[in-house]
N, C-alpha and C positions, 0 to 999 in steps of 0.2 A: 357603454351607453348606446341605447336606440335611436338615434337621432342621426339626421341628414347632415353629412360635412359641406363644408361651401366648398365652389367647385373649386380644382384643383389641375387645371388647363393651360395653356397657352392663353386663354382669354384675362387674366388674371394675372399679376405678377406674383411670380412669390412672396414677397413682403405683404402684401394685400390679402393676398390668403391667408399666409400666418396671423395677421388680425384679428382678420374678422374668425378662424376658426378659432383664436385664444379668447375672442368676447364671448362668442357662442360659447364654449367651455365654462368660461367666468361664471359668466350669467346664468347658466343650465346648475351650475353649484352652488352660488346665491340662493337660484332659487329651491333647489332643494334643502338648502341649509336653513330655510324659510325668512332669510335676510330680500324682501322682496324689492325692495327702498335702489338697491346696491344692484338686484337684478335687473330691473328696469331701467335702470343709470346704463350699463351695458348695451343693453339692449337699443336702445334710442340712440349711444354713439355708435354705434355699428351701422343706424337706418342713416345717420346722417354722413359713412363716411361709403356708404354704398351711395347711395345719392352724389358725391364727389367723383364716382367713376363711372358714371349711367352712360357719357360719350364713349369711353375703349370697350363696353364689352357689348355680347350680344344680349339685346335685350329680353328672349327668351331668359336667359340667365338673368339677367340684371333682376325680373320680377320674380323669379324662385327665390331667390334670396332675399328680395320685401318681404315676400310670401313667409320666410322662415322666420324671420325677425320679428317680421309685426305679430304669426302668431302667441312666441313666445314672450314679446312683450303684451298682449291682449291678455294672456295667461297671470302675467303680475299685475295688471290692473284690477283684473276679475280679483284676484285674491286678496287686493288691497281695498277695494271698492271702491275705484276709482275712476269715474267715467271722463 
């Protein structure tokens, strides 16, 4: 797959990484599977458990990875038509 992993640092615990990169996975398969319903589910709990750790990291970080989420969730709205 072409896509950006979430970082993978010292700023992040391992448990939080493994999450959020098994949502991103999830959800990147969803929506190729064209189950978009189930990728945006993803998607959205991933912005909400990045949103839970906007204090520990660097906020550089913290917005790349809004950044990656909101546009892959932006991607299953547009395909659902859903604004």
């Amino acid at each position: 797959m072409s896509h950006l992993k979430v970082y993978t640092s010292s700023l992040i615990p391992l448990y939080r990484s493994c999450l959020l990169n098994k949502l991103l996975d999830d959800g990147k398969f969803f929506f190729q599977n064209l189950d978009f319903e189930e990728a945006e589910n993803r998607f959205q709990y991933a912005l909400k458990k990045i949103c839970g750790i906007e204090n520990e990291m660097d906020k550089e970080c913290v917005m790349d990875l809004k950044k990656q989420f909101l546009m892959e969730l932006l991607k299953c709205k547009r395909e659902r038509n859903v604004s």
